[in-house]
C-alpha positions in Angstrom: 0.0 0.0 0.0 1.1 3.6 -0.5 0.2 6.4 1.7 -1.7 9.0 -0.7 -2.9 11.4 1.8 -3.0 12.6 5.6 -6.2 14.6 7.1 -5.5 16.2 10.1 -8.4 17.5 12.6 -8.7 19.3 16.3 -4.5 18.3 16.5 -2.5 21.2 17.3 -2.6 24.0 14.9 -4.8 22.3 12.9 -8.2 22.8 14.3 -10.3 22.7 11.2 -9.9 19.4 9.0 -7.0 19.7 6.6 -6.0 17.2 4.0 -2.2 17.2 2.8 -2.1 14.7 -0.3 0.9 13.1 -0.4 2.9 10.9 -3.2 6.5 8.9 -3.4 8.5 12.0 -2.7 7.0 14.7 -0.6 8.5 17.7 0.6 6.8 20.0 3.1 7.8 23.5 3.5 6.3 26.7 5.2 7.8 29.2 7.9 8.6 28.7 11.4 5.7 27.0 13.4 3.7 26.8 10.4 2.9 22.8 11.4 5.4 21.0 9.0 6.8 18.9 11.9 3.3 18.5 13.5 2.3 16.6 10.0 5.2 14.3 10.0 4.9 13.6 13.9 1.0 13.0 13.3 1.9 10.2 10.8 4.2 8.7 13.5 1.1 8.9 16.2 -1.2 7.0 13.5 1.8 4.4 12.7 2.2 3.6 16.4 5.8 4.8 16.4 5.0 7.6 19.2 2.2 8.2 21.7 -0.5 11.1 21.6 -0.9 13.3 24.8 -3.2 15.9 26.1 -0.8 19.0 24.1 -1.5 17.3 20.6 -5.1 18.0 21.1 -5.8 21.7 19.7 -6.5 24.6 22.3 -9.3 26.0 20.6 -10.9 23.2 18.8 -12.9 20.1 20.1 -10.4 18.1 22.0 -12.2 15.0 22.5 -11.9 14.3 18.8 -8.2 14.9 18.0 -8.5 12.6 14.4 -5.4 12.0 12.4 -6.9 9.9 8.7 -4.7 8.4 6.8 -5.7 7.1 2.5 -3.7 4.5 0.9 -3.6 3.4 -2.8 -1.8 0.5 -4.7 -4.2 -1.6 -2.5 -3.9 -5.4 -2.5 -5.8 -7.4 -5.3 -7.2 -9.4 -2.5 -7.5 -10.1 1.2 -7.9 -13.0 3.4 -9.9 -11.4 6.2 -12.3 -14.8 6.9 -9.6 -17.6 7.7 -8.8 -18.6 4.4 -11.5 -17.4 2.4 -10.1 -14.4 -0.3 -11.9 -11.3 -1.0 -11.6 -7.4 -1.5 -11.9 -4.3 0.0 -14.0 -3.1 -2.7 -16.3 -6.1 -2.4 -16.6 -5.7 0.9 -17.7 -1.6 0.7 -14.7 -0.7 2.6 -13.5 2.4 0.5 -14.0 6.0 0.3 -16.3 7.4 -1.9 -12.9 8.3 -4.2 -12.3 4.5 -3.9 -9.5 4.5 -1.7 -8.9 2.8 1.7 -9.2 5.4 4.8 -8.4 4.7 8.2 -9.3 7.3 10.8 -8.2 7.3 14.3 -10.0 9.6 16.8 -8.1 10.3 20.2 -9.5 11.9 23.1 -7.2 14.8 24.1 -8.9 15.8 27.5 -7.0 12.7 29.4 -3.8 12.9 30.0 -2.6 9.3 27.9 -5.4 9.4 25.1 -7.4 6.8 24.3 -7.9 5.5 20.7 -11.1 4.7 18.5 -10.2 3.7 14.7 -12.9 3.3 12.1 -12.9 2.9 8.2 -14.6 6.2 6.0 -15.9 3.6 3.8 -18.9 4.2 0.8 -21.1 1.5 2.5 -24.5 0.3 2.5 -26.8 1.6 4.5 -30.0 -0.3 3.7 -31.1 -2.4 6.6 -30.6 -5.9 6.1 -27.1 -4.9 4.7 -25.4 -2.1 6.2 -24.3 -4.5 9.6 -23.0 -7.7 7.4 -19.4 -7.3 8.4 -20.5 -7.3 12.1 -22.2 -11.3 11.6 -20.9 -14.4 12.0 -21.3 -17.4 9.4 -24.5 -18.9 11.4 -26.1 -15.4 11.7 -25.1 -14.2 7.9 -27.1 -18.0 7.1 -29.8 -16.7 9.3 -29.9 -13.6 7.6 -30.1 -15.2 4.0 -32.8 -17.3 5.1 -34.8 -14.0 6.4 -34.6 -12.3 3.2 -35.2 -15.2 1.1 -31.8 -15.3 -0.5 -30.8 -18.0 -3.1 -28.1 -19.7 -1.8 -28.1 -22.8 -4.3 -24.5 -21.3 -6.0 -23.2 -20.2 -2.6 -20.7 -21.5 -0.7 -22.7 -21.5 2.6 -19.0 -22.2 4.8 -17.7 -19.1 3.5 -18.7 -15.6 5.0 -17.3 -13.4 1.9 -19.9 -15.4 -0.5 -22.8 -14.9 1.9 -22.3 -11.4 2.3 -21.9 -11.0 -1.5 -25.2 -13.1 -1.5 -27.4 -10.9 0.2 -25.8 -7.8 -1.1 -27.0 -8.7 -4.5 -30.7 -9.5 -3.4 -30.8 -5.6 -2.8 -31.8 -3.3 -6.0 -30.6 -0.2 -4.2 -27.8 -0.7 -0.6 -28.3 3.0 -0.5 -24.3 3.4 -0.5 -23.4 6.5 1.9 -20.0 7.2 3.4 -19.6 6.3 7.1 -17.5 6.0 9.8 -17.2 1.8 10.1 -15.6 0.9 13.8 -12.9 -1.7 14.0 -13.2 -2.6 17.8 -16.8 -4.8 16.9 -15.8 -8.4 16.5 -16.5 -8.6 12.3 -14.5 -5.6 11.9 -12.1 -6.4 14.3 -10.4 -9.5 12.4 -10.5 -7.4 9.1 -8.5 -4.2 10.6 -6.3 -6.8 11.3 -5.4 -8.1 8.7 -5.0 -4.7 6.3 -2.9 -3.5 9.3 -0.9 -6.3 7.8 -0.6 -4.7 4.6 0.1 -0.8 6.0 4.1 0.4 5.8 6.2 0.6 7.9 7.3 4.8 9.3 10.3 5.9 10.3 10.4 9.3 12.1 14.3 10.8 11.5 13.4 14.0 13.5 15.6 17.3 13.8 15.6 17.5 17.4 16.3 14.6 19.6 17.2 14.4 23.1 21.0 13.3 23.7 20.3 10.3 25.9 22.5 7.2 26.6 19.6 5.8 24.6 19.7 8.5 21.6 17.1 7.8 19.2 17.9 9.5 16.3 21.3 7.8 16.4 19.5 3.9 16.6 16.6 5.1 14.6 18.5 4.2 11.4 19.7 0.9 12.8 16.1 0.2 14.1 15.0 0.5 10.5 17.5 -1.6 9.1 16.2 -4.3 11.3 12.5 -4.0 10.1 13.8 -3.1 6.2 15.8 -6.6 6.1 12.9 -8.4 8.0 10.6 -7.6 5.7 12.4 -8.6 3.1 12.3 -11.7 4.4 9.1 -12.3 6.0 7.6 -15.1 3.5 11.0 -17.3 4.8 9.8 -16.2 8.5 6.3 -16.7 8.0 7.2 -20.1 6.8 9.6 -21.0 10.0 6.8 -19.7 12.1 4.1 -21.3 10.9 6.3 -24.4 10.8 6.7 -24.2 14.5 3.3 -23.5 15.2 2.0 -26.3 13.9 4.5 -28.6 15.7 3.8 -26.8 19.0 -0.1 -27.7 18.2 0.5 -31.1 17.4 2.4 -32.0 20.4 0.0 -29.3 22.7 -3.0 -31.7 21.0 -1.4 -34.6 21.7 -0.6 -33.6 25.7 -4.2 -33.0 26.2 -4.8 -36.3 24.8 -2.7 -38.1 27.2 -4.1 -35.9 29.9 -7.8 -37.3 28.8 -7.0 -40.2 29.1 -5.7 -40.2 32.7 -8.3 -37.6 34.0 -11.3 -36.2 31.2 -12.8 -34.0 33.8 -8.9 -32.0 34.0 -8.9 -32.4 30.3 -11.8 -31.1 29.7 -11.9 -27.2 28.8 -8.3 -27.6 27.8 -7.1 -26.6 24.2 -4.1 -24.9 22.7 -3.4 -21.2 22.4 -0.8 -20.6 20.3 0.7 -16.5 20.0 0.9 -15.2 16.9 1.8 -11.7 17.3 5.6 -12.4 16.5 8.0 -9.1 17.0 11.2 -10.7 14.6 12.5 -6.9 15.1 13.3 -7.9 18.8 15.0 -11.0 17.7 17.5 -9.2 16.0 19.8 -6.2 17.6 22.5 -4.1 15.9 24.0 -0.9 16.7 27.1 1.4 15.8 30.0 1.6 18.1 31.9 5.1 18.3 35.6 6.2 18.6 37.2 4.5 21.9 33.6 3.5 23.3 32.6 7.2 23.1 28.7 7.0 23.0 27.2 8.1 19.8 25.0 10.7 21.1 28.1 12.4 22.7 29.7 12.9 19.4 28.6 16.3 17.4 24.9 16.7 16.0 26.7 16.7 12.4 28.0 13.1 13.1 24.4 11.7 13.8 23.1 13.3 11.3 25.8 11.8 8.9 24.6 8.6 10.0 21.1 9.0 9.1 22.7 10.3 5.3 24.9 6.8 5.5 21.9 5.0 5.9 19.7 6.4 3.4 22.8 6.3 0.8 23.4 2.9 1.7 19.6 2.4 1.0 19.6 3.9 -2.0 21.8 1.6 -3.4 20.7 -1.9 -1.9 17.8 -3.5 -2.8 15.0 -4.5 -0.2 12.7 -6.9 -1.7 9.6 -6.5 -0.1 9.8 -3.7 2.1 7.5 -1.5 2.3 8.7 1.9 3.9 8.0 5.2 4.5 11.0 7.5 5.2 9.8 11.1 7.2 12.9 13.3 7.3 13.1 16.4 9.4 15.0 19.4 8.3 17.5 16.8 6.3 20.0 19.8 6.1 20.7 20.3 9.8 24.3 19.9 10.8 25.2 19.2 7.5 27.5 21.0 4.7 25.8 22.0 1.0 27.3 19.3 -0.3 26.4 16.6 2.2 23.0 18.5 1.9 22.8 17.8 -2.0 24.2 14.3 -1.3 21.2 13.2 1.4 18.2 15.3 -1.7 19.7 12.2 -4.1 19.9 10.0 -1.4 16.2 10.6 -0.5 14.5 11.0 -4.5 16.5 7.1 -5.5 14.7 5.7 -2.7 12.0 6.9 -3.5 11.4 6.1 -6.9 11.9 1.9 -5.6 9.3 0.3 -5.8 7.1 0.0 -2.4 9.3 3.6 -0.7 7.8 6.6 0.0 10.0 9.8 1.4 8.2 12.8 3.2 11.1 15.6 4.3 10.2 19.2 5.9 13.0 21.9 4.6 14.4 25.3 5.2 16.9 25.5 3.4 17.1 27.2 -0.4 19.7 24.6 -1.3 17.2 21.6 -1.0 14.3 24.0 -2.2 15.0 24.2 -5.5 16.3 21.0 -6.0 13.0 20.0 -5.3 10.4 18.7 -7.8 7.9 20.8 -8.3 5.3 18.1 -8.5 6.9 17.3 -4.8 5.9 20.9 -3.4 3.8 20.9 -0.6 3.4 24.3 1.0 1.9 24.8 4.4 0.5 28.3 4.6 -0.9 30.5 7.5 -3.6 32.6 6.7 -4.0 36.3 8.5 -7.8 34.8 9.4 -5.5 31.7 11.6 -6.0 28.1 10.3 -4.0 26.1 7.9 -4.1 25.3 4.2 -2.0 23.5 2.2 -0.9 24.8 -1.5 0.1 22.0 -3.9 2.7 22.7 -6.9 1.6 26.1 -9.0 2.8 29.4 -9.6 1.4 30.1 -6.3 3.4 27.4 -4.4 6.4 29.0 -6.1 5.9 32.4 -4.4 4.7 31.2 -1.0 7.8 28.7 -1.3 10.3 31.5 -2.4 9.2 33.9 0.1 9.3 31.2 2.8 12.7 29.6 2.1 14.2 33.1 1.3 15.1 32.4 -2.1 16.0 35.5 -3.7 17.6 36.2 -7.1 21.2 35.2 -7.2 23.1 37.0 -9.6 26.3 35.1 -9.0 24.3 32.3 -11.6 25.9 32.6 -14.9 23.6 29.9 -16.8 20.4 27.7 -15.9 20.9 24.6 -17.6 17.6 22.6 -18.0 17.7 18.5 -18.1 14.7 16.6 -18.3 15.9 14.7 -15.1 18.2 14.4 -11.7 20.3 11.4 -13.3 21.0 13.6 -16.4 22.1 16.2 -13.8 24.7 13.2 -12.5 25.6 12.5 -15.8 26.5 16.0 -17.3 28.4 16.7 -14.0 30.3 13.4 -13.9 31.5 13.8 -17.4 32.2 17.0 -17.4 34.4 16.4 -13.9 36.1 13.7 -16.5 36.7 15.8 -19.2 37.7 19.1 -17.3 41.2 17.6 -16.2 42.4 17.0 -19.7 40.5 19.8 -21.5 40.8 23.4 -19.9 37.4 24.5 -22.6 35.4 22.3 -20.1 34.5 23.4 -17.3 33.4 20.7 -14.0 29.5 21.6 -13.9 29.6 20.0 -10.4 32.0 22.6 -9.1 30.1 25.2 -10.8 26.4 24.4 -9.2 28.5 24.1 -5.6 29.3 27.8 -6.3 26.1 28.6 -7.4 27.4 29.9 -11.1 25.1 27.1 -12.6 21.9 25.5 -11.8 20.4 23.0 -13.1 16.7 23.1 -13.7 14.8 19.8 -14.4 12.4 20.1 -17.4 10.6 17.0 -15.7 8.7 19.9 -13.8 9.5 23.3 -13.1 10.7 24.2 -9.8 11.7 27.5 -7.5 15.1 27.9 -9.8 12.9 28.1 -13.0 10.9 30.6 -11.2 13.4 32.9 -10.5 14.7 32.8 -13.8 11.4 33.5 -15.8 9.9 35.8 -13.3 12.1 37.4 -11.4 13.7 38.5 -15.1 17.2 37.7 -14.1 18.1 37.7 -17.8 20.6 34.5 -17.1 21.3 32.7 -20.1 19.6 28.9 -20.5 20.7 25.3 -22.3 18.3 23.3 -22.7 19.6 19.4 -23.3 16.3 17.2 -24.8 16.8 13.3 -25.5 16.0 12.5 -29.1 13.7 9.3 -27.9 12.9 9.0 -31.2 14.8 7.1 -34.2 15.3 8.8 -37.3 13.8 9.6 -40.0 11.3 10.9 -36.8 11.5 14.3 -35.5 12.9 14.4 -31.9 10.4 13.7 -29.7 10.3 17.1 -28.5 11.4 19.5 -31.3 8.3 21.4 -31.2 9.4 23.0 -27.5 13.1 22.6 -28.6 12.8 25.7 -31.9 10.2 27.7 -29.3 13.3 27.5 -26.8 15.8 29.0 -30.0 13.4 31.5 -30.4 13.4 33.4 -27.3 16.4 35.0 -26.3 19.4 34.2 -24.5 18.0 30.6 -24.5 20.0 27.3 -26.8 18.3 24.2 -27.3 19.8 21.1 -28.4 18.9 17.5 -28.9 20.6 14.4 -28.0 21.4 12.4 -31.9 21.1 9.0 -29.5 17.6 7.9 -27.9 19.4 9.9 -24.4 22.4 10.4 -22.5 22.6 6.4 -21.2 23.2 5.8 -24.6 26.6 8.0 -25.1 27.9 5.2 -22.6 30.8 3.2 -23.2 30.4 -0.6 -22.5 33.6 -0.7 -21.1 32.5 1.9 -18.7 29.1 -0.2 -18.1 31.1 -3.8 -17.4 33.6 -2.1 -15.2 31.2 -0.6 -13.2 29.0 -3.7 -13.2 31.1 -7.0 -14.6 28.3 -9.1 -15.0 26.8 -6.5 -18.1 29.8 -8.1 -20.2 27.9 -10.0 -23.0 25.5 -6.6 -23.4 25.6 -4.7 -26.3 24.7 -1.0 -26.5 22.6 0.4 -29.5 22.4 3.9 -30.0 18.6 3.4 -29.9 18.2 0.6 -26.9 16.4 1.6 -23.8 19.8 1.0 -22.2 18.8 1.6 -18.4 15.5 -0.5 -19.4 17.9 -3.6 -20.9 20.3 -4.0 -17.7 17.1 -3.8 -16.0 15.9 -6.9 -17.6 19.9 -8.3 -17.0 19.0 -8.1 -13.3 15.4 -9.5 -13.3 16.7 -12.6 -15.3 19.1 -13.6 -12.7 16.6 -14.0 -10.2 16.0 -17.3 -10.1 12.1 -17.7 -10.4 11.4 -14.7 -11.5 9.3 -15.4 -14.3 9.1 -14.0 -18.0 10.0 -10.1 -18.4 6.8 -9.8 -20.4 4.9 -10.6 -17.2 5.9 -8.0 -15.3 4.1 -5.0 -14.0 4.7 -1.9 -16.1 4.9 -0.1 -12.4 7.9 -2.6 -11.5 9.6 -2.6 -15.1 9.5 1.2 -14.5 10.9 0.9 -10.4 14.0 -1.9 -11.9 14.3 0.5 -14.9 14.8 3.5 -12.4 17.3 1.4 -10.3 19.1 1.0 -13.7 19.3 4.6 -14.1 20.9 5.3 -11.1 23.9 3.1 -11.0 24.3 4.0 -15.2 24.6 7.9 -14.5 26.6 7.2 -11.4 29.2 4.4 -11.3 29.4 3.8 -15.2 29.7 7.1 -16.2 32.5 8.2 -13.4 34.4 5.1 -15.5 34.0 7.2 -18.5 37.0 8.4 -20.0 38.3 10.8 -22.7 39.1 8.2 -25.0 35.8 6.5 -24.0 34.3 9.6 -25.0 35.6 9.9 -28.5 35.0 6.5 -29.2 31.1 6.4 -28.4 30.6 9.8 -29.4 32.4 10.2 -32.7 30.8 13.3 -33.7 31.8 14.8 -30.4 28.6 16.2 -29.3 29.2 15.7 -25.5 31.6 17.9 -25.9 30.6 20.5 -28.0 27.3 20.8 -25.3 29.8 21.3 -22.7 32.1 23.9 -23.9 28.5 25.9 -24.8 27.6 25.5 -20.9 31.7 26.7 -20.4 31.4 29.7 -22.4 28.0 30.8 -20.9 29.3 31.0 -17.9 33.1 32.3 -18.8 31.7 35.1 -20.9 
């Protein structure tokens, strides 16, 4: 499941109900006190990684119903919520009416450890005879049947999921309406239970932690690497625990047996209880070890913070089968240098383009604000009338956000140079880091956006950089690099926006000649980076991140045809592809490598353009 959206009522500043939709990478950002931390720390409340108390409850706003709702998408196809028996939650009316699963939890702030009520908003019937079917047990949804005259001659009478589909469709109208369904009634009860299952898992890196013997933010990371590799491997577990079980039942069964034998009335009444709530996470302990035994909370803020950016490089780059994570990051840039801050924003957006990873972050900082997607924009804004609202991406967003962050124009920029993506941002600064030491007409574009004489803007969706340049009339000059995608005799794919680029002024637009950047790649530069890529060939026209994607999936053993998989996951292995290929292969680039996959020397005619731009 993916978390698509978070509702917050009567908690803290946000007395009136305000939704904050939500994607795979989310970054909140508004001024001091506006409530960006209060969203991510509600989400930890609702994920039961920290507990409520009478201050989350809002001052002025009805305090016995603090309510923190949470939607999810990418549901499950189906879910065993009656012993064995498969159904969904769209069968069972447990959606919203915008068909999307919604838990609600309601606290009551007036004590001083709030209790807890959760229900499903679900688009359910209301007739009666059907609106309480969830609530029934097998012998009572039979009764039921038989009370409404329900044929039951192509029903499987033993399971509940066919009944209540059974006497649903004896109604002409369920008069749907959306409601508030409570979990805590036994029906319910086993149902919650099983799409709690199905929820991810939230980790909380927060800005300000206390520095205890026991410092959190310092284990957080290692905390999460526990639950990341555990659920990586929880079909294995759920095998060896089910394994166990049933050999604990058999010889439990067989004890009582015996006992029945030498006493029934003792026997009697007996019968095994066997616990499933397993905690693998406690099973498993690891933590970091400082300099000479020194405690890791009594080391600098800088240095815990660096190992939250360890961790989230480290998981960037491995792959965790299975997990399903959300990553909420505090003020990512505290303690840290530009760079490290620009190392942590790349860190964040590859994990979050896996499949089944989600990243939320709350910034300050301009460095990370326009680096930011604007698609990713969330703005929290604080009306003069009180309140909160929340501004999506727009050229709205992109004032509030510049005003916020502080971002004014910077006239030591010499050129904006716009990409259509972060890994052709690696790529163009790699290479030209590469080419720079043995050509002095090139300059290193990564040293240049460190001292903010270039930025980079990515054409994927505009962002507070682009906005400074078109509106704050900055008159910077702009290179535009487009992939072809398209084979000849074809246009480029986007040559129409390409010649209304040329015709504005101070603005050059090119066109890659191959399908896009991966594709000026050496395959000596690929194999080195990646040996077992050696019996690949790369075509000027290949989908070359999309081929050593399907390199990968076929040395999975079981994996199944390519052809059968998800377009979602061919896109999430394709992504993965990308990463490593702008990265690790194209820092094994070299001049010679250059010349000999790009004969006609575009790369570097592009390059010495960006130079000159900025020299002149």
């Amino acid at each position: 499941m993916q978390l698509i959206g978070v509702s917050l009522e009567n908690f803290r500043c946000y007395r009136d109900r305000v939704h904050i939709p939500l994607g795979k990478f989310v970054a909140l950002i508004g001024q001091n006190d506006a409530g960006k931390s209060t969203v991510l720390e509600a989400l930890a409340i609702f994920f039961g990684t920290r507990k409520p108390d009478r201050d989350d409850a809002s001052k002025h706003g009805e305090r016995t119903a603090m309510t923190i709702s949470c939607q999810f998408g990418d549901l499950p196809d189906e879910l065993i919520i009656d012993s064995t028996n498969r159904t969904t939650l769209s069968a069972e009316h447990l959606l919203n009416q915008e068909g999307v699963l919604e838990v609600v939890q309601v606290f009551d702030g007036t004590s001083k450890a709030p209790s807890k009520k959760v229900y499903l908003r679900a688009y359910h019937p209301s007739v009666e005879g059907a609106g309480d079917l969830l609530t029934l047990t097998r012998p009572n949804l039979s009764k039921r049947a038989n009370e409404l005259a329900v044929d039951l001659s192509e029903v499987n009478a033993s399971v509940n999921a066919e009944l209540r589909a059974a006497i649903r469709g004896s109604f002409l109208d369920l008069k749907l309406e959306e409601r508030l369904i409570p979990v805590s009634i036994e029906g319910t009860k086993e149902i919650y239970s099983k799409i709690q299952q199905e929820l991810p898992s939230f980790f909380l890196f927060a800005a300000d932690r206390p520095s205890t013997d026991q410092d959190v933010e310092a284990q957080d990371p290692m905390r999460a690497a526990v639950e990341i590799a555990i659920a990586g491997q929880k079909p294995a577990l759920d095998a060896v625990a089910k394994s166990v079980t049933d050999q604990l039942e058999l010889l439990v069964t067989k004890t009582i047996e015996k006992i029945r034998a030498m006493s029934p009335s003792i026997a009697e009444g007996l019968y095994p209880r066997i616990g499933e709530d397993l905690k693998w996470e406690s099973v498993f302990k690891v933590s970091l070890h400082g300099e000479s035994d020194v405690p890791l909370n009594k080391r600098g803020s800088g240095v815990r913070r660096m190992v939250l950016l360890g961790f989230l490089q480290a998981q960037a780059e491995l792959k965790s089968a299975g997990a399903n994570v959300i990553y909420a990051i505090e003020e990512p840039e505290t303690g840290q240098h530009p760079d490290q801050q620009r190392a942590l924003l790349s860190a964040v957006r590859d994990i979050a383009e896996r499949e089944g990873s989600q990243v939320i972050l709350t910034t300050h900082t301009p460095t990370l604000g326009r680096l930011i997607p604007e698609k990713s924009l969330r703005y929290i804004h604080v009306p003069e009338s009180g309140g909160r609202q929340v501004l999506p991406g727009g050229d709205e967003t992109f004032r509030a956000v510049a005003h916020a962050l502080g971002i004014l124009p910077d006239h030591r920029v010499k050129v904006f140079v716009g990409v259509e993506g972060k890994h052709d941002m690696s790529f163009l600064a790699l290479i030209s880091r590469t080419l720079s030491k043995t050509d002095p007409s090139i300059a290193d574009l990564g040293a240049l956006e460190e001292r903010g004489e270039l930025i980079f803007v990515p054409a994927g969706g505009s962002n507070v950089a682009l906005w400074v340049s078109r509106l704050r009339h900055l008159s910077v000059p702009e290179f535009h690099l487009f992939d072809r995608d398209t084979r000849p005799p074809a246009h480029p794919k986007y040559k129409t926006y390409e010649d209304e680029h040329n015709l504005l002024a101070g603005v050059e637009a090119v066109h890659t000649e191959r399908r896009e950047l991966e594709n000026y790649l050496h395959l000596d530069a690929i194999v080195a980076a990646r040996p077992e890529y050696a019996f690949v060939t790369v075509d000027m026209w290949d989908s070359v991140p999309l081929m050593c994607a399907q390199v990968v999936h076929a040395s999975v053993e079981d994996a199944g045809a390519w052809e059968d998989v998800e377009k979602a996951k061919k896109k999430s292995k394709s992504n993965s592809a990308k990463s490593w290929l702008n990265s690790e292969a194209v820092e094994r680039m070299t001049d010679e490598l250059v010349d000999a996959t790009d004969p006609r020397g575009d790369l570097k005619k592009w390059l010495r353009r960006i130079t000159e731009l900025v020299r002149q």
